[in-house]
Every structure is written in structure tokens, then in C-alpha cells.
C-alpha positions in Angstrom: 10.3 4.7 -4.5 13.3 4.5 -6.8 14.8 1.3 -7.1 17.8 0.0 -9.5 16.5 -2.6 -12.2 17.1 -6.3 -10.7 17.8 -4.6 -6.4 18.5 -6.3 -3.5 16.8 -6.2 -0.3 15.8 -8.2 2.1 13.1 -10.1 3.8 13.0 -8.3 7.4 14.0 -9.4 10.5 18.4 -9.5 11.6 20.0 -10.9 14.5 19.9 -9.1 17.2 23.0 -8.5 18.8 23.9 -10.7 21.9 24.0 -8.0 24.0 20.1 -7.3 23.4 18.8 -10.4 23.4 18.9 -14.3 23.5 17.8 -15.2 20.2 16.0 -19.0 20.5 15.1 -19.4 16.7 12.2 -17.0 15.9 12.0 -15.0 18.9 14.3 -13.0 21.0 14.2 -12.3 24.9 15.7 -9.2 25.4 18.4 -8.9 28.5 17.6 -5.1 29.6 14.3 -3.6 30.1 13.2 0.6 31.0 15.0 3.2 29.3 18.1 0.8 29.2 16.2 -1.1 26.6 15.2 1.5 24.1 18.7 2.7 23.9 19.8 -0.5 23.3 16.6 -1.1 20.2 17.9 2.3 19.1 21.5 1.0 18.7 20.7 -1.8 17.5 18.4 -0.9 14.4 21.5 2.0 13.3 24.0 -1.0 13.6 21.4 -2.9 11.5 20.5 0.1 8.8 24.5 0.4 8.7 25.5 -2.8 8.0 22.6 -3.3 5.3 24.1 0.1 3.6 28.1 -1.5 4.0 26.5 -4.9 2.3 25.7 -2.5 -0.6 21.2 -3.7 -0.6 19.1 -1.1 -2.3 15.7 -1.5 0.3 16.4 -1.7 3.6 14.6 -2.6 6.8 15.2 -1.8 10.4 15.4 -5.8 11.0 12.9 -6.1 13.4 15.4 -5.4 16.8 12.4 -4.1 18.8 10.5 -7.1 18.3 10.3 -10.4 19.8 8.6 -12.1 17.0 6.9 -10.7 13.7 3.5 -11.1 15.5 3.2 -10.5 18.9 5.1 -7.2 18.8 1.9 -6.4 16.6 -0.8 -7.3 18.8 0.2 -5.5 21.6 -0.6 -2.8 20.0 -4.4 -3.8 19.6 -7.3 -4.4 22.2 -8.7 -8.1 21.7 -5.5 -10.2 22.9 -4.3 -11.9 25.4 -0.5 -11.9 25.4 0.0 -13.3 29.2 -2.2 -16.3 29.4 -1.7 -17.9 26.4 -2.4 -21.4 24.7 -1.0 -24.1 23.3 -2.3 -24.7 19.1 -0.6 -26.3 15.8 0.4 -23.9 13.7 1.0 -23.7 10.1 -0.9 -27.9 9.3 2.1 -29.0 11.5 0.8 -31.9 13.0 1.4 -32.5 16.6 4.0 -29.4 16.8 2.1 -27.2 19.6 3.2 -23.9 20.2 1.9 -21.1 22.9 -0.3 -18.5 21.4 -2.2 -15.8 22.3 -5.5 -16.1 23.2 -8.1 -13.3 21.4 -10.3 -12.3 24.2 -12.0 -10.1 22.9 -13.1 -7.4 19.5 -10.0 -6.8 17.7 -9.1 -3.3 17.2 -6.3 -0.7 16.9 -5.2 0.6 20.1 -2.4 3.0 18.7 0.3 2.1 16.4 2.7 -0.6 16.6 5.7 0.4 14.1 4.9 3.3 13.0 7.9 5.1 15.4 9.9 2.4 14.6 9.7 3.9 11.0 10.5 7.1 11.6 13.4 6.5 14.0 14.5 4.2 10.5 14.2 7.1 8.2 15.6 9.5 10.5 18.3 7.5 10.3 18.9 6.1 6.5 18.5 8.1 3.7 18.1 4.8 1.9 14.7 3.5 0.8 12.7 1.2 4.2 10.5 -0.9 3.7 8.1 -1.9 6.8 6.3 -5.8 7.5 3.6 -6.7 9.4 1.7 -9.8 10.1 -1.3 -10.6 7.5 -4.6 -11.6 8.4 -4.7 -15.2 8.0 -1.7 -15.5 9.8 -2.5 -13.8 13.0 -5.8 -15.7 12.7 -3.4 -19.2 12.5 -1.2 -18.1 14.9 -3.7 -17.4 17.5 -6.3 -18.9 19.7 -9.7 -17.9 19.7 -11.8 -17.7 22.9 -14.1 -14.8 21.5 -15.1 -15.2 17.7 -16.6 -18.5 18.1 -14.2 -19.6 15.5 -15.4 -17.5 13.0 -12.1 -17.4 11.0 -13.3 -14.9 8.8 -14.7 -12.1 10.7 -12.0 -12.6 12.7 -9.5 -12.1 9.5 -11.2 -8.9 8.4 -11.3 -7.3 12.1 -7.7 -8.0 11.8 -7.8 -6.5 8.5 -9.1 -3.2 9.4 -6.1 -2.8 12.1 -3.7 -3.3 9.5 -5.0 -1.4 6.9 -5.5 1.8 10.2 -1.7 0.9 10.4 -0.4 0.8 6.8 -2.2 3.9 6.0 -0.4 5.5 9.1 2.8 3.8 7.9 2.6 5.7 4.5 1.8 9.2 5.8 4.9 8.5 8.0 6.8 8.8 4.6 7.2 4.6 4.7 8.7 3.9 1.2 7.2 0.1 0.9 4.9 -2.4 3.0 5.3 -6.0 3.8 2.5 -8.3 4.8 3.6 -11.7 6.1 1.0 -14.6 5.3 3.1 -17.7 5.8 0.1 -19.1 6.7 -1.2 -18.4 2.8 1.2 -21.1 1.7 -0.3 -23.8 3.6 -4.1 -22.8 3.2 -4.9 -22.3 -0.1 -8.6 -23.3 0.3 -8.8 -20.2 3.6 -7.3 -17.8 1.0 -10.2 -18.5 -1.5 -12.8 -18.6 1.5 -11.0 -15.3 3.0 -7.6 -14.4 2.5 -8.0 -12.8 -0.4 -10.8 -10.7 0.4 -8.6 -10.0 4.3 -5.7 -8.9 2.3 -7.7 -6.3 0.0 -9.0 -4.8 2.7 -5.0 -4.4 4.3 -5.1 -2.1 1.0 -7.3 0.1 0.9 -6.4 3.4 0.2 -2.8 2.2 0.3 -0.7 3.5 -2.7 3.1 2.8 -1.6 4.1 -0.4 -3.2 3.2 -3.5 -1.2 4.3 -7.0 -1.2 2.7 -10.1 0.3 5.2 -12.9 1.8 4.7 -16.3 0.8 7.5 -18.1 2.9 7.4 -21.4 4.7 8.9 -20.1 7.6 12.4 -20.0 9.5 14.6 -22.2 9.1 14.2 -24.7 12.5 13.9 -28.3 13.3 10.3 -29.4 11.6 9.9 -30.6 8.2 9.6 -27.9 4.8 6.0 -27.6 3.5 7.4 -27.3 0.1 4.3 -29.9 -1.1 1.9 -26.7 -0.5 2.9 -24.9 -4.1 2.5 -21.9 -5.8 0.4 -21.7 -9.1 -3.0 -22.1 -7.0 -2.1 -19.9 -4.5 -0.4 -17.0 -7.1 -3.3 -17.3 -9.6 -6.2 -16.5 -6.4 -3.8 -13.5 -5.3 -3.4 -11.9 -8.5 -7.2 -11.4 -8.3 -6.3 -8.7 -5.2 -4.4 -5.1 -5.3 -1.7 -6.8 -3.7 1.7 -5.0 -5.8 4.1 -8.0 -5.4 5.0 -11.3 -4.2 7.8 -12.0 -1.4 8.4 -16.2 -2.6 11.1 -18.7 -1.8 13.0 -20.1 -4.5 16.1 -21.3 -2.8 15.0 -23.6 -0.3 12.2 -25.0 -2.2 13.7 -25.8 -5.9 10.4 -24.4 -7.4 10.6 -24.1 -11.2 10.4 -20.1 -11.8 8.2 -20.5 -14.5 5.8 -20.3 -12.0 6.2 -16.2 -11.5 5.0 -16.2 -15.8 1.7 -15.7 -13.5 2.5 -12.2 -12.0 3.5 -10.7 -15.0 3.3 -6.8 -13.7 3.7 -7.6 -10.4 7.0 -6.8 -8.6 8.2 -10.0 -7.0 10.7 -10.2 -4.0 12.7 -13.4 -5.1 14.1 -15.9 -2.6 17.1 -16.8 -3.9 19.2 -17.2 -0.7 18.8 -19.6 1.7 18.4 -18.1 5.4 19.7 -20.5 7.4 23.3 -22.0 8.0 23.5 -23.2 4.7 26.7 -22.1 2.6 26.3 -20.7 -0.6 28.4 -19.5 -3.8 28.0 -16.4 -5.8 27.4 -18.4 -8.7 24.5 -20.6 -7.4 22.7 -17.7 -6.1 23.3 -16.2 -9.8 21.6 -18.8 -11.3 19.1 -18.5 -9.4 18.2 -15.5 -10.3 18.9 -15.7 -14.3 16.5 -18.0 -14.2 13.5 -15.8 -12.8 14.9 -13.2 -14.9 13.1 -15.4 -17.7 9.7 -14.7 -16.2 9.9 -11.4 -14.4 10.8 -7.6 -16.2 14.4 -6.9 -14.3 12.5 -3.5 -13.5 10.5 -5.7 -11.1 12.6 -8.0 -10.0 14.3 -7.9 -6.2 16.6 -10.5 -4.9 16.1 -11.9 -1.4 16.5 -14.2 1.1 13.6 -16.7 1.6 12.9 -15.5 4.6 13.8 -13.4 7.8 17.9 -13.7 9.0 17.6 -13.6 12.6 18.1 -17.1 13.0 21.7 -17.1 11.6 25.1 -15.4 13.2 25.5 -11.7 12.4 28.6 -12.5 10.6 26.3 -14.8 8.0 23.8 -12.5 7.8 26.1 -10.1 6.7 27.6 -11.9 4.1 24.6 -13.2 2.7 23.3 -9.8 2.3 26.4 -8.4 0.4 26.3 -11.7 -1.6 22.5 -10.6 -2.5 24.2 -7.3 -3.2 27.1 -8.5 -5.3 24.6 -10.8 -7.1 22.1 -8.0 -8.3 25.1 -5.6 -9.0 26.1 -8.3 -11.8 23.0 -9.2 -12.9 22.3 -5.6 -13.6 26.0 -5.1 -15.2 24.7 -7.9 -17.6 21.5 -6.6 -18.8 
């Protein structure tokens, strides 16, 4: 993959167009269903490869439009879920904030592949870079219920594991120029990443040589409190112990200091330096932003990002915060 020294990308997920779904927050309910459907997921991810080539980003993605979430679209892929009768749990150390999740109900394993033909409809229809995300073990493990491991986290992690890694390898064949793993759940567990998480997301790895990034968001933007108290050093210093090949972490939302990323030195790192949710924001904030990591990270390895996914926000923001990434990146680069 060939990317321009300080690029612009983005995290994954759009909006979906109103006239394919009712977006509530972080999931979508689509209005058609059949054949009428597909078209209308076809459609909609060339609208959304277009309008990332118009806003000028140098990695695109095919912003999530078949999916109703970034995790369940995975799991019904996989035997060992229960997607209908699901249960309520606390996600993420939210206290009291109850959610319905699937239940596991069984082995996990690979049924067939989840976004695999999402991919190729992607490349068939970009000759721009795409990169592809999926769910990370610790986070499907947080984001589920478990009526079959007997709460044993861990082998339920590295089942999961193996399903991803069956999928990223098939992801790569398919000519996928980059892969995505999403462990927001990393940021608020650092003690399940030393027991685990590492060890869950090497095995996600093997045999995988595309690049790869792992991201370390604290979620869409929404109506509970930021978890920016759960911090980076501890959590970058365990991961740079895996063959993870970059870091996807939010920089515009939190205020972190980027002397943090001095840690990854060699790794690329995704940096969040726009702010996914309604917030306005000015070329020259979002340029500050990312002089400063250009202190701590090679401009060779350096992306600029949003903090997270963009689905929550109008398609007219989204847009323009993605051309504003663009613009950004294209005068960063002009500066070097």
C-alpha cells in the first residue's frame, strides 16, 4: 500500500443515507429489506467511496452502509451467537448504562465470511487504497453475554480470535489493502489486555502481512460521560509487545499530550485529530493538532483521522470534516 507521507483517512463507519436507514446513534435500522436492500447497500457504499475520493482522503473505507453496528454485522457471520434473544449487560465500565447484547450460546466459530464481499464490491469500485475494520476480541467478548463459556473471558477471546484471524487472512487474499481491529474495549481494560488481549490480538495476526492497525477509541459520540481517565502509556507500552502495525488513538476529544505516541516509534499511527461528533472545528485547530504529533511520529507514518466512526453526524458534516482532514494533511505535507 502506497500512501502519501502525513495521509488522510478515516476511521470507518459514514452516515447512511436517510433513505437506507434510521440512524439512532451507533446503529442503523434499515427501511427496505430483499433485493431492494442490496441495491440500496450497493448505492450507498459508491455514494460513500465517491464522496471520500471528492473530500480528497488518501485510504478509504466503504463506511460500513451494510451494517447495523460494527459488531453484530460480524457475528452473524459465526456459529456461537445469539442475535434474537438477547440481554441486557454494562458495557465499556459504564456503570448502570445497560444495553442489549447478544447472548454466546454456543462454540464460536466461522460460519463464512462476514465482509469479505463487501471488499470486493469496494475495490471493484475505487481504484483508491480500502482499508477493512472488524471487531477485536476483547470487544466482542465486552459487548456480549455469555451463557456458554462459563465466563471464561479468555478462551472465549481467543475462539474469537481464530474467526478473525480465518477472516483477515481471507480479507488479504481478496486484495484488501489495510485491516482495522476495533478494541474500544482495550481503553478501558488495561489489566484484560495484560491477562488476554494482547495474546487475542496476536493471534488476529497470524500469517497477516497487509498493514494493520488496532483502534483505541472511547467510543461515539452519545449522551454518557468520556472515559478519557483510562490513558494511553500503560495500554501503548503492553501493545507494542504484539505484531500489531499501528495505532488508531483519539487526540481531539481527549486533549492527550502526543508525547505519548514517542512509545510507537516504527509503528504507523492513525491520529484522531477531528472530533466526530457535532462539534465545529477550524482548519487551524485541527493543524495544530497534528504538528504536534508530527513531533513524535515519522510523517511517513503518520495518518490523520477522526477519533472515531462518522455515522453519528449529518452527511453534510461528515463530508466536510473529511475534506478538512484532507486539506489538513495536504498542508502538512506541503510544509515538510
Amino acid at each position: 500500500m502506497q500512501l502519501p507521507s502525513v495521509a488522510a483517512t478515516t476511521v470507518g463507519s459514514f452516515p447512511r443515507p436517510t433513505w437506507l436507514a434510521d440512524t439512532d446513534r451507533a446503529r442503523a435500522d434499515f427501511r427496505l429489506v430483499g433485493e431492494a436492500l442490496r441495491e440500496a447497500q450497493d448505492d450507498a457504499t459508491v455514494v460513500t467511496l465517491r464522496e471520500q475520493e471528492d473530500a480528497g482522503l488518501d485510504l478509504l473505507t466503504d463506511g460500513e452502509q451494510r451494517r447495523t453496528g460494527f459488531i453484530n454485522h460480524i457475528l452473524s457471520a459465526w456459529d456461537g451467537f445469539d442475535l434474537v434473544d438477547m440481554k441486557p449487560k454494562a458495557i465499556r465500565r459504564r456503570v448502570g448504562v445497560f444495553i442489549q447484547v447478544p447472548r454466546v450460546v454456543g462454540k464460536v466459530s466461522r460460519r463464512s465470511s462476514a465482509v469479505v464481499e463487501e471488499l470486493r464490491f469496494a475495490k471493484a469500485h475505487t481504484s483508491m487504497p480500502v482499508k477493512m475494520d472488524v471487531p477485536g476480541p476483547m470487544t466482542v467478548v465486552d459487548t456480549t453475554f455469555d451463557d456458554a463459556y462459563g465466563n471464561d473471558e479468555e478462551a472465549l477471546a481467543m475462539d474469537v480470535a481464530a474467526a478473525l484471524n480465518a477472516e483477515i487472512l481471507e480479507l488479504q487474499e481478496a486484495g484488501c489493502d489495510a485491516v482495522q481491529i476495533d478494541e474500544p474495549a482495550m481503553t478501558r481494560h488495561h489489566e484484560k489486555v495484560a491477562e488476554y488481549g494482547a495474546r487475542a490480538l496476536d493471534r488476529c495476526l497470524e500469517g497477516v502481512t497487509i498493514p494493520t492497525f488496532v483502534h483505541l477509541c472511547y467510543g461515539y459520540p452519545g449522551v454518557t460521560a468520556r472515559q478519557h481517565m483510562y490513558e494511553y502509556p500503560e495500554l501503548l507500552e503492553m501493545l507494542m509487545e504484539t505484531s500489531i502495525g499501528g495505532f488508531s488513538v483519539e487526540f481531539a476529544r481527549s486533549g492527550y499530550d502526543p508525547s505519548v505516541l514517542a512509545a510507537v516509534k516504527g509503528r504507523m499511527v492513525m491520529y484522531g485529530c477531528v472530533d466526530p461528533s457535532d462539534a465545529p472545528e477550524t482548519r487551524s485547530v485541527v493543524a495544530a493538532r497534528a504538528r504536534a504529533a508530527l513531533q513524535y511520529v515519522d510523517p511517513d507514518r503518520l495518518l490523520l483521522a477522526p477519533d472515531c466512526g462518522l455515522m453519528t453526524i449529518s452527511r453534510d458534516l461528515a463530508r466536510a470534516k473529511s475534506r478538512l482532514l484532507a486539506d489538513v494533511a495536504q498542508d502538512l505535507r506541503q510544509s515538510l
